[in-house]
C-alpha positions as a Markdown table, in Angstrom:
| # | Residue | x | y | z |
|---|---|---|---|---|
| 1 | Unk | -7.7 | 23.8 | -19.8 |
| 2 | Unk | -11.2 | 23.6 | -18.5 |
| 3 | Unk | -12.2 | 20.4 | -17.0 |
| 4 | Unk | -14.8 | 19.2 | -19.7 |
| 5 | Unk | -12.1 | 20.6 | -22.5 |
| 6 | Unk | -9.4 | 18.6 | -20.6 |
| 7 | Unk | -11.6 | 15.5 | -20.2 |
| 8 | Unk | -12.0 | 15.0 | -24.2 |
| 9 | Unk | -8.3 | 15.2 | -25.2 |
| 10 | Unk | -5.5 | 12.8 | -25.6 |
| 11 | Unk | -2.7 | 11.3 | -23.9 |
| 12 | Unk | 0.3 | 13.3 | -24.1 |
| 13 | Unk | 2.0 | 10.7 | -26.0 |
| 14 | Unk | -0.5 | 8.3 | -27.2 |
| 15 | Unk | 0.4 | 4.6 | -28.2 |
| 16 | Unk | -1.1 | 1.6 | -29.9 |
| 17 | Unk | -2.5 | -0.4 | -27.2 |
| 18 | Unk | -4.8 | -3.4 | -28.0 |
| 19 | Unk | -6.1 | -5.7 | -25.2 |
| 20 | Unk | -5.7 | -8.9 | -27.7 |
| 21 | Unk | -2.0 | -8.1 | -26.9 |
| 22 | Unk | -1.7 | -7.0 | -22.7 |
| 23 | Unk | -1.3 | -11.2 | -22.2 |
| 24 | Unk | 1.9 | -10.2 | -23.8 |
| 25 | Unk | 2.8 | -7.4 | -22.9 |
| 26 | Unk | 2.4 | -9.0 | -19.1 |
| 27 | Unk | 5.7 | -11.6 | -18.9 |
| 28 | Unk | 4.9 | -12.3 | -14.9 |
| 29 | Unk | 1.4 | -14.2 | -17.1 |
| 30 | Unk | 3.7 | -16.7 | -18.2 |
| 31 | Unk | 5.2 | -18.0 | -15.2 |
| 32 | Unk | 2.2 | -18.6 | -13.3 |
| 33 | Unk | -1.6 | -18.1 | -13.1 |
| 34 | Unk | -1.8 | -14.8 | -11.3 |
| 35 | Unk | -5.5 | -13.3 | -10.6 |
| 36 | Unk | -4.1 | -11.2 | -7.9 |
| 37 | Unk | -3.9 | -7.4 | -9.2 |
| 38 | Unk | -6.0 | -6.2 | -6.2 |
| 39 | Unk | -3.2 | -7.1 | -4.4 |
| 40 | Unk | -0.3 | -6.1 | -7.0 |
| 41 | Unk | -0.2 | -5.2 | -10.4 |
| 42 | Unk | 2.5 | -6.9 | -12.8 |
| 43 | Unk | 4.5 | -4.6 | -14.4 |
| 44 | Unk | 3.8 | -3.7 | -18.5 |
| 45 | Unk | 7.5 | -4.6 | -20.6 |
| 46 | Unk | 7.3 | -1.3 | -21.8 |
| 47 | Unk | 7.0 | 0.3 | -18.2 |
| 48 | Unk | 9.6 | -1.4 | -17.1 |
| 49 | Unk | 12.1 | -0.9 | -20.2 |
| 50 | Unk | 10.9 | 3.1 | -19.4 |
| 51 | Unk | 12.0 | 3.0 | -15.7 |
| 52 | Unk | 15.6 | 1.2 | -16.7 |
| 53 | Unk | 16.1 | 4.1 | -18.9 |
| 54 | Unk | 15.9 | 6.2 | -16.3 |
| 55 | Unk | 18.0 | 3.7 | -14.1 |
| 56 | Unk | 20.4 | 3.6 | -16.6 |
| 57 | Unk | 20.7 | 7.2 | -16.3 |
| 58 | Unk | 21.3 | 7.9 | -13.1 |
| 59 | Unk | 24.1 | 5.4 | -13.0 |
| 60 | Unk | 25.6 | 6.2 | -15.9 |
| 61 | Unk | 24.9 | 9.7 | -16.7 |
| 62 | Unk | 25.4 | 12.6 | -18.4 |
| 63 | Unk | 23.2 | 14.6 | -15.9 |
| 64 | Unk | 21.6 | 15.5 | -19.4 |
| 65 | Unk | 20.2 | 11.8 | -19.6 |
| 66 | Unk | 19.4 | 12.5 | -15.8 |
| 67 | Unk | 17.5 | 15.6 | -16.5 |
| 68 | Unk | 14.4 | 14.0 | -19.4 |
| 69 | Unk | 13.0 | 11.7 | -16.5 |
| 70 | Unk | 13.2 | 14.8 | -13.9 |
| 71 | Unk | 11.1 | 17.5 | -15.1 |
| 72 | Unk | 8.5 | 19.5 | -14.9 |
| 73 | Unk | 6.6 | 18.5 | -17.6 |
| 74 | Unk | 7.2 | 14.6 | -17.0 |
| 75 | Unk | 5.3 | 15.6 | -14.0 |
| 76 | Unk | 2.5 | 17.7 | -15.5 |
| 77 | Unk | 1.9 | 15.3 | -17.8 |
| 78 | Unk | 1.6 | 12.4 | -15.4 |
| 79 | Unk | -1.0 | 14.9 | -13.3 |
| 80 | Unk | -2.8 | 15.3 | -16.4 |
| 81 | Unk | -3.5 | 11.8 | -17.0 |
| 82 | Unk | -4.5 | 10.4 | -13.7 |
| 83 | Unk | -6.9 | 14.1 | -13.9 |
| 84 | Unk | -8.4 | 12.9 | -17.3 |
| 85 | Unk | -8.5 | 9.2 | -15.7 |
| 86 | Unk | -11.0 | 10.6 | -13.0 |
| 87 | Unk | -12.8 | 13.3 | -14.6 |
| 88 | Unk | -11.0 | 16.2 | -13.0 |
| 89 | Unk | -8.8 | 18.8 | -13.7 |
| 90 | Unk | -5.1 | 18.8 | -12.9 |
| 91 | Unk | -4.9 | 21.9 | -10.1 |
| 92 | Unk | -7.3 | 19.4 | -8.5 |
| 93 | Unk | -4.8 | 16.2 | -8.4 |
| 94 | Unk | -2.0 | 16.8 | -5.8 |
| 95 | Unk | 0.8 | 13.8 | -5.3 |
| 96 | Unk | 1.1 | 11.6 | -2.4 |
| 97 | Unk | 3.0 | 8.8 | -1.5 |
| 98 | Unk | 0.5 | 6.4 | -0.6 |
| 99 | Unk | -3.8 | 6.1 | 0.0 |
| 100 | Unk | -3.4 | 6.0 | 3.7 |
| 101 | Unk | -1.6 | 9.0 | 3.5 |
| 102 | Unk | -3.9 | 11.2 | 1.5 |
| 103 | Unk | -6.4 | 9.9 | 3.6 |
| 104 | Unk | -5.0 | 11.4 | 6.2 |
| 105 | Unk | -3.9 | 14.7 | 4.8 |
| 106 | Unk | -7.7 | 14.7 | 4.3 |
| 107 | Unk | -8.9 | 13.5 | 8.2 |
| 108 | Unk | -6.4 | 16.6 | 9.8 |
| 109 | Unk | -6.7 | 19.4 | 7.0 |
| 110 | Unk | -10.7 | 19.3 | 8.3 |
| 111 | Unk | -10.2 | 19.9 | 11.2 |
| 112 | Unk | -12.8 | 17.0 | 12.5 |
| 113 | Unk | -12.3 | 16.8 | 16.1 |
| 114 | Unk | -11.2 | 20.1 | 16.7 |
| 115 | Unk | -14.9 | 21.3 | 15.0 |
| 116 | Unk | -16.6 | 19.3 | 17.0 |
| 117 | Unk | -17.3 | 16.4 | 14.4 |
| 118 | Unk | -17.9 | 13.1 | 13.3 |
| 119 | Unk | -16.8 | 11.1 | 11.0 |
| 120 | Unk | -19.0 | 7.9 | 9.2 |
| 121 | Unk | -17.1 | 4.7 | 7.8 |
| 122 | Unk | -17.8 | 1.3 | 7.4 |
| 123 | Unk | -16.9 | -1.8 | 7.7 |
| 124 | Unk | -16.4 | -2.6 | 4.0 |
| 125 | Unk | -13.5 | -0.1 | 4.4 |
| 126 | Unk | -10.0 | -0.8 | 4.0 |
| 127 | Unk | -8.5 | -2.8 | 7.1 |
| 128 | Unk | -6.0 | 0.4 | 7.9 |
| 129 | Unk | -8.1 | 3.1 | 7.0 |
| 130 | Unk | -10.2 | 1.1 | 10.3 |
| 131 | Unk | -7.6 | 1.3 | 12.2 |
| 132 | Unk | -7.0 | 4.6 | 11.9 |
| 133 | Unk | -10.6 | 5.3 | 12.5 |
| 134 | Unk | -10.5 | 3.6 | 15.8 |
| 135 | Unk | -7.2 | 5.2 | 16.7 |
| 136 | Unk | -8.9 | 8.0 | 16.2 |
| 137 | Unk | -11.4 | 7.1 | 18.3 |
| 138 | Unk | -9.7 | 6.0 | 21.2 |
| 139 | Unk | -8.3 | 9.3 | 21.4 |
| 140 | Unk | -11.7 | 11.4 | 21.2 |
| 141 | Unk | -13.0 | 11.6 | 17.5 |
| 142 | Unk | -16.8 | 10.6 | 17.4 |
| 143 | Unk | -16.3 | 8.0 | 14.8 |
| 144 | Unk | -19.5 | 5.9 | 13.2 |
| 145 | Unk | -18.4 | 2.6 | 11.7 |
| 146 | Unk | -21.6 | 1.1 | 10.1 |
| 147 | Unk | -21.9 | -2.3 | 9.6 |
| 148 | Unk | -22.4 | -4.3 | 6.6 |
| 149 | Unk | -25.4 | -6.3 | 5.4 |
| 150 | Unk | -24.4 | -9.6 | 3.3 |
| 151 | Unk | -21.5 | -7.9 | 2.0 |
| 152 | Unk | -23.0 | -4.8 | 0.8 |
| 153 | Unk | -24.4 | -1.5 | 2.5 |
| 154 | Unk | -27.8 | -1.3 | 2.8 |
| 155 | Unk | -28.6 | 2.9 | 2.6 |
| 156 | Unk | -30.6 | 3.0 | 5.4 |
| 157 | Unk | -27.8 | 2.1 | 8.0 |
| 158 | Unk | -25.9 | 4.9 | 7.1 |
| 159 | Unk | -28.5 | 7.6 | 6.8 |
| 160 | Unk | -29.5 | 6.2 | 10.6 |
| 161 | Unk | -25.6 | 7.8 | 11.6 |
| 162 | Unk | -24.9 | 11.0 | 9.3 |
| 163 | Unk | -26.5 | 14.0 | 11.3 |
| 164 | Unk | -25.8 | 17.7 | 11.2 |
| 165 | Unk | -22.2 | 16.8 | 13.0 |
| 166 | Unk | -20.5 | 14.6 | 10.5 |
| 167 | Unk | -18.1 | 16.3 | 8.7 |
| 168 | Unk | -17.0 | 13.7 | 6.5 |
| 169 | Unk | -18.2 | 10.2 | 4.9 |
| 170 | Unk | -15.2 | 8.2 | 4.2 |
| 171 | Unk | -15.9 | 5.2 | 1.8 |
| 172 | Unk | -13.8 | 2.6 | -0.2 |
| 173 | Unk | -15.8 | 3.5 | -3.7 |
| 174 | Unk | -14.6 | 0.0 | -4.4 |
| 175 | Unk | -13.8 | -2.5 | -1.5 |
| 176 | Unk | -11.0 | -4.4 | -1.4 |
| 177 | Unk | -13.0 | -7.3 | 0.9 |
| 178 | Unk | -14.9 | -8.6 | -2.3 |
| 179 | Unk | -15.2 | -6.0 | -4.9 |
| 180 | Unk | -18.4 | -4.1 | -3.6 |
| 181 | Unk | -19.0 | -0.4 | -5.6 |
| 182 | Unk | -20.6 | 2.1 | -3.4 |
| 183 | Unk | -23.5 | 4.1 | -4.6 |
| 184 | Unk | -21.4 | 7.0 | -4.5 |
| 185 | Unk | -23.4 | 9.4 | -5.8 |
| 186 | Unk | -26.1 | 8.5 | -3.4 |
| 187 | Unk | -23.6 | 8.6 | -0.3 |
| 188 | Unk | -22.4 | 11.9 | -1.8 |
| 189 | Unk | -26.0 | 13.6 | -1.6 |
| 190 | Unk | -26.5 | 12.6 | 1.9 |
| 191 | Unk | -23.0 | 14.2 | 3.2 |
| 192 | Unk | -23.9 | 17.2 | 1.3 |
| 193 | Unk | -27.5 | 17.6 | 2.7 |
| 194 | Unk | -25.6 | 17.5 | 6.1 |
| 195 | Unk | -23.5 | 20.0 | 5.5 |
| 196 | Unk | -20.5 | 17.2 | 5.4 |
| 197 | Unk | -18.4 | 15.6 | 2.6 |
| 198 | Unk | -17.1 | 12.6 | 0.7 |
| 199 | Unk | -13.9 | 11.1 | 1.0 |
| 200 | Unk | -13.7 | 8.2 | -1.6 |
| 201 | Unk | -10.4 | 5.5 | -1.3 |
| 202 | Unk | -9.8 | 4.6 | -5.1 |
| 203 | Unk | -7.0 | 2.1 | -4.9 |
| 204 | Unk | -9.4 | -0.7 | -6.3 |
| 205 | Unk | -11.5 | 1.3 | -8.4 |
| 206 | Unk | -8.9 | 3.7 | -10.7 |
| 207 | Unk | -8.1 | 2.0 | -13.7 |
| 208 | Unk | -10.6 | -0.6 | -13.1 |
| 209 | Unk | -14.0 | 0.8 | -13.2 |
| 210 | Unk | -15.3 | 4.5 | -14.8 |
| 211 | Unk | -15.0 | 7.7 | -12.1 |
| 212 | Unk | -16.3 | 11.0 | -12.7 |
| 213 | Unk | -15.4 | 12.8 | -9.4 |
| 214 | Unk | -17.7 | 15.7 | -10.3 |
| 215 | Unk | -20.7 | 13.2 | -11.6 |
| 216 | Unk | -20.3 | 11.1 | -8.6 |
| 217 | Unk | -20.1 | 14.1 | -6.1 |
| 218 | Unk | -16.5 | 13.2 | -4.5 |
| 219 | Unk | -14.9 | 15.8 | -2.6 |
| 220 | Unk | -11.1 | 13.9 | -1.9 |
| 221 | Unk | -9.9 | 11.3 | -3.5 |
| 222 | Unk | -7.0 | 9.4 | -2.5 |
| 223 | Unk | -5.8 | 6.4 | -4.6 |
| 224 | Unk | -1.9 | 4.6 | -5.1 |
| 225 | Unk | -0.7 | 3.4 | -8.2 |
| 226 | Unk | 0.6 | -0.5 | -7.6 |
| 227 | Unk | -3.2 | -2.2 | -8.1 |
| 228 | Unk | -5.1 | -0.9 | -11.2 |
| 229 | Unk | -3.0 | 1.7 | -12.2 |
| 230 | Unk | -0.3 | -0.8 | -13.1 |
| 231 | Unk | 2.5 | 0.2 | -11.1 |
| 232 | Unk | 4.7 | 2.6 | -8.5 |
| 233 | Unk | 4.6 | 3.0 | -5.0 |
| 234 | Unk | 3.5 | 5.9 | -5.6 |
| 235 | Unk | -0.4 | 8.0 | -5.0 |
| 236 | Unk | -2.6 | 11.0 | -6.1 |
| 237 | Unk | -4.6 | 13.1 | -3.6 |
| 238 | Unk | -7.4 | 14.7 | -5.6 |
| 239 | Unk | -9.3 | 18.0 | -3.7 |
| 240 | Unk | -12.1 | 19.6 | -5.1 |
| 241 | Unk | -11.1 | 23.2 | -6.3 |
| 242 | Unk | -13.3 | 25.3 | -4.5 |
| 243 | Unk | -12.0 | 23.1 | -1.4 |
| 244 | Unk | -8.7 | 24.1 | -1.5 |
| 245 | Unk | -7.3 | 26.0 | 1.6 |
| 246 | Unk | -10.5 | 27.0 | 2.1 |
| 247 | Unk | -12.2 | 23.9 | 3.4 |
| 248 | Unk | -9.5 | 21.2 | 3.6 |
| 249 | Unk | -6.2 | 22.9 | 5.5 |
| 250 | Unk | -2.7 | 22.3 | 4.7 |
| 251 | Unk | -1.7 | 20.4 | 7.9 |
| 252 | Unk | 1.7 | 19.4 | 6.6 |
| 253 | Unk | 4.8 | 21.6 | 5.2 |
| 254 | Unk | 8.0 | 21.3 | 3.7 |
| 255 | Unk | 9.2 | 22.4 | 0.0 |
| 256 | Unk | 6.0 | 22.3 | -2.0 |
| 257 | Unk | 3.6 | 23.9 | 0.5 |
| 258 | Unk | 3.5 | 27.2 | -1.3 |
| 259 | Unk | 2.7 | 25.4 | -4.6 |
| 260 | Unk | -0.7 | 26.0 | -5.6 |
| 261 | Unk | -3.9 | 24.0 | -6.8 |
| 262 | Unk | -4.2 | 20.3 | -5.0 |
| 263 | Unk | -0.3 | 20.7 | -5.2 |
| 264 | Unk | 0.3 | 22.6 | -1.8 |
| 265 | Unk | -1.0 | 19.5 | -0.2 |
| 266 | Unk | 2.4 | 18.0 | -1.3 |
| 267 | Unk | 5.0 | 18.0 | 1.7 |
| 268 | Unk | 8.0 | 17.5 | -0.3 |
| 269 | Unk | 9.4 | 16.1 | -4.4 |
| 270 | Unk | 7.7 | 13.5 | -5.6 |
| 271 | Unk | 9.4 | 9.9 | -6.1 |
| 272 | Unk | 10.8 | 10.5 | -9.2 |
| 273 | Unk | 11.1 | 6.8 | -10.4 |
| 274 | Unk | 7.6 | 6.4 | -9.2 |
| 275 | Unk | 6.8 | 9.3 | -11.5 |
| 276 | Unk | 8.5 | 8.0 | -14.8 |
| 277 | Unk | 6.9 | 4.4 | -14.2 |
| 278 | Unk | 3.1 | 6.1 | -13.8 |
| 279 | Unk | 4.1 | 8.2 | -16.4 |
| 280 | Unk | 4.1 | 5.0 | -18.9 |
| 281 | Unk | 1.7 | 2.6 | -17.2 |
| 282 | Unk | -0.7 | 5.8 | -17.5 |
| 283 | Unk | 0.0 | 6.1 | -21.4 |
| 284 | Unk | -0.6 | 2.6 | -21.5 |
| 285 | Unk | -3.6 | 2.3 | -19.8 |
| 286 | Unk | -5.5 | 4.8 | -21.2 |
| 287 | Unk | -4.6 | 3.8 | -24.8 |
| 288 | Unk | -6.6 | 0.3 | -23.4 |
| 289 | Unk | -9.3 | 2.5 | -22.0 |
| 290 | Unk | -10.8 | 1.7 | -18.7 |
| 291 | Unk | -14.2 | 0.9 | -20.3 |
| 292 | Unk | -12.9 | -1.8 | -22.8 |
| 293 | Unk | -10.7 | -3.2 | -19.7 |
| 294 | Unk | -14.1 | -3.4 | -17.9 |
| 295 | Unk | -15.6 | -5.2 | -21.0 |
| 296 | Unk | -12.4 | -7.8 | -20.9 |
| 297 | Unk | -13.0 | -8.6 | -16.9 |
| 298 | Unk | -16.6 | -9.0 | -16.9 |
| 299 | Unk | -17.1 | -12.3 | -18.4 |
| 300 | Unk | -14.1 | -13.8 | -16.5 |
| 301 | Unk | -16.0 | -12.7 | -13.1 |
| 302 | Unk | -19.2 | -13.7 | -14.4 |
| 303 | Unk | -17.5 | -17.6 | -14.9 |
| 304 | Unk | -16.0 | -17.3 | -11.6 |
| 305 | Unk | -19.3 | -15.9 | -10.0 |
| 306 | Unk | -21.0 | -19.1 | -11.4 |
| 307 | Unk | -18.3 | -22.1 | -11.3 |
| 308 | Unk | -16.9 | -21.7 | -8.1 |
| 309 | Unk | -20.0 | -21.3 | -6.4 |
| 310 | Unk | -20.6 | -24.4 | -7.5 |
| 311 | Unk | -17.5 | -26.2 | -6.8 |
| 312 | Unk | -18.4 | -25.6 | -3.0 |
| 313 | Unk | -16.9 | -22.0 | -2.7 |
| 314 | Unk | -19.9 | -19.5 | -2.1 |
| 315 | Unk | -19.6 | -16.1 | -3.1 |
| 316 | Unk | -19.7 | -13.2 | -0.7 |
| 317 | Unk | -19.9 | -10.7 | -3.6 |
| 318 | Unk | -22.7 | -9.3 | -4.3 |
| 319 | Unk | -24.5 | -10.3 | -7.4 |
| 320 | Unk | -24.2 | -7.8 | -10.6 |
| 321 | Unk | -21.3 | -5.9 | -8.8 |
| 322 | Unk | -19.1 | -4.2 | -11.7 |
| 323 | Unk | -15.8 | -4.8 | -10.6 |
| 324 | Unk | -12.7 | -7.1 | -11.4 |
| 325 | Unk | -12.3 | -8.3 | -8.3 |
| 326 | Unk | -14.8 | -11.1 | -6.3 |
| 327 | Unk | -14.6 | -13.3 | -3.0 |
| 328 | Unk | -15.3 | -16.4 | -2.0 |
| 329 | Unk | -15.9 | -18.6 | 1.7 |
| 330 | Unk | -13.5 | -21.0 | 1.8 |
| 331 | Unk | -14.3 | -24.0 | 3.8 |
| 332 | Unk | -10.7 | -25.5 | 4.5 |
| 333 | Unk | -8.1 | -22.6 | 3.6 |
| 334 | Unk | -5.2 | -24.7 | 4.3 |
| 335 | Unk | -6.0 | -27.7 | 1.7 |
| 336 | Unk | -7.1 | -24.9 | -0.3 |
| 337 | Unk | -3.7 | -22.8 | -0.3 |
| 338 | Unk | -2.3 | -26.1 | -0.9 |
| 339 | Unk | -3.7 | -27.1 | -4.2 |
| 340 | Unk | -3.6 | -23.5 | -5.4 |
| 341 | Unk | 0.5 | -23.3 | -4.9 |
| 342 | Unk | 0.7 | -27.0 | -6.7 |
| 343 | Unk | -1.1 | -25.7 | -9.4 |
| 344 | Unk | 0.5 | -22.6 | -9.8 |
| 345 | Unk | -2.4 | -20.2 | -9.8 |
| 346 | Unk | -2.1 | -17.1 | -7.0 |
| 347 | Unk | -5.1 | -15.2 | -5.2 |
| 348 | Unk | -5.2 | -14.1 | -2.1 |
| 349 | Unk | -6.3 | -16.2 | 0.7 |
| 350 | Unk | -7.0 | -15.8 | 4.1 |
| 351 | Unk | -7.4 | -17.6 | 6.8 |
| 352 | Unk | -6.0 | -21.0 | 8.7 |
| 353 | Unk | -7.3 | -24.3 | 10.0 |
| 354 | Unk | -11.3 | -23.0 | 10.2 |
| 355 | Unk | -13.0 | -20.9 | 7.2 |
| 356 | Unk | -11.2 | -18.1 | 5.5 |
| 357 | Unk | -11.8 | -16.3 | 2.4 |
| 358 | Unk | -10.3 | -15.9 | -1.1 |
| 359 | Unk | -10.2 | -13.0 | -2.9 |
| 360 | Unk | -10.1 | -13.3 | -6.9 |
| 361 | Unk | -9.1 | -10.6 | -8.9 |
| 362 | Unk | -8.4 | -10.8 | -13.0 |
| 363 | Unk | -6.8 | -7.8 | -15.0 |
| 364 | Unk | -6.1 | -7.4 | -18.8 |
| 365 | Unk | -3.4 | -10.1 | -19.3 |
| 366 | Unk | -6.1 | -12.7 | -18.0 |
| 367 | Unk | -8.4 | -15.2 | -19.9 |
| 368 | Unk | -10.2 | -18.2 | -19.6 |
| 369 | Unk | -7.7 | -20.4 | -19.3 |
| 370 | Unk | -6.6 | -18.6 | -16.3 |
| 371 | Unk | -10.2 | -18.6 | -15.1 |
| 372 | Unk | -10.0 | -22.7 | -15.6 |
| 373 | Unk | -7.2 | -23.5 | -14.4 |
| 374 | Unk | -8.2 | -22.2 | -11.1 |
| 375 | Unk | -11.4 | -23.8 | -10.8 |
| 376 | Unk | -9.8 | -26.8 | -11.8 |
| 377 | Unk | -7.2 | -26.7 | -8.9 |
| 378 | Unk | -10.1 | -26.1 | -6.6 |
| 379 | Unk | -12.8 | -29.0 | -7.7 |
């Protein structure tokens, strides 16, 4: 089907999915106050009843049982979802096990180093992707990490580092350090008026906020599926088409190399029980729709953005950023953590005896109880 065409139609297997009801559909809810999903999210009951199906088939048998979770078209279909997810079409999504490792299928298939090349990054990036960078570095790859202003990326810093030798723009389109969104269609206009691309990381932004790959000008696209996606160890690689083999190499090979479309980027068969849970979180999530998700999170971050603020925890998110996720200075981490754990409410906070930071992030099964209960804990 053609992109556009694909784009428009249904899930494979649509189902009735109302966000009045994810708090239920989320059990984990119950037991504590969780505003966590950048870091993990919960499971869906009906994921999990899906993946002990298949369980229940591979201990118990018949290899018929076996054989509906292990399929092609179990596979195409979860292809086509994450494609219609991002605006793409599915000979543009390849499987990979994880971000970092599409990432990196993406650094070596260009050929960066070898060209003559550099890469631009910054510091808003993902801590590993960094440290790959500088890896990199250390052994010889001109690498430009740009620094951050107030927690955002002021334009001009990067368009003082992208010249005619970058080959590639690697971004987090949203940052796991406070929720930041890239301009991404901005970024993407200066790599291609330097002859370079963009590499987006999407592990905080699929499921969680609207992409277009072909509106927003992303070349690759790496994301995995245990954040927004709602659940698997388990990751997409998506390549532009008129990329493929052509522009990005295959660096890697093994049983799927002479598969074709963003497939041949595939080293070897995909996690099956990965597959079957993405295969049912994606139903589920795109019953919910990523834009009515967004409508449910904004109003919690806005209260969060204001009261804690207030309560003596300033923001490092940048005002009017549309995202789930949002950050916060924390003057005494320790007392902090503390109160938190007595309370029963989990984020994720860093740092020990001086200032740290905690990261807040709120998914489909929260409210504003949840959203109270931690402010309350922390005044």
């Amino acid at each position: 089907m053609k992109r556009r065409q694909f784009v428009a139609a249904a899930p494979a297997a649509a189902m009735a999915a109302r966000l009045e009801d994810a708090r239920a559909e989320f059990p984990w809810a119950s037991r504590e106050t969780y505003l966590n999903t950048a870091t993990e999210h919960p499971l869906a009951a009906r994921t999990s009843r899906t993946m002990e199906e298949y369980l229940h088939a591979l201990t118990h048998g018949p290899d018929s049982a076996r054989d509906r979770f292990e399929n092609g078209t179990l596979m195409r279909g979860v292809k086509s979802m994450f494609a219609r997810l991002v605006h793409a079409s599915p000979d543009e999504i390849g499987f990979t096990p994880s971000t970092q490792t599409g990432e990196n299928l993406v650094i070596e298939g260009l050929d960066i180093m070898a060209r003559g090349g550099n890469v631009v990054t910054n510091d808003l990036h993902y801590g590993g992707s960094l440290l790959n960078y500088r890896s990199r570095q250390k052994a010889g790859l001109d690498v430009r990490i740009v620094a951050h202003r107030e927690h955002q990326m002021d334009f001009r810093d990067l368009e003082k580092v992208v010249d005619r030798k970058t080959r590639l723009i690697a971004i987090a389109l949203v940052s796991n350090v406070n929720g930041y969104v890239h301009e991404v269609r901005r970024i993407a206009d200066l790599a291609h008026a330097h002859g370079a691309y963009l590499y987006c990381d999407a592990i905080q932004a699929a499921g969680a906020v609207p992409i277009d790959v072909g509106a927003m000008g992303i070349d690759f696209l790496a994301c995995s599926a245990y954040k927004w996606l709602m659940g698997g160890r388990f990751g997409y690689l998506y390549v532009r088409q008129d990329l493929q083999g052509r522009v990005l190499k295959p660096k890697l090979f093994g049983g799927r190399s002479t598969a074709s479309g963003a497939s041949r980027y595939e080293i070897s068969t995909v996690s099956h029980l990965g597959c079957v849970c993405q295969h049912a979180a994606l139903e589920y999530l795109l019953a919910l729709g990523v834009d009515r998700i967004g409508a449910h999170a904004r109003p919690l971050v806005a209260r969060l953005m204001k009261e804690l603020p207030a309560a003596g925890y300033p923001s490092i998110t940048p005002t009017g950023t549309e995202s789930p996720i949002c950050s916060f200075t924390v003057k005494d981490p320790d007392a902090a953590r503390a109160k938190l754990k007595k309370a029963g409410v989990v984020v994720t906070l860093g740092g020990s005896g001086g200032t740290g930071s905690m990261r807040v992030s709120v998914s489909v099964f929260n409210n504003g109880d949840d959203v109270t209960r931690l402010v309350a804990a922390l005044s």
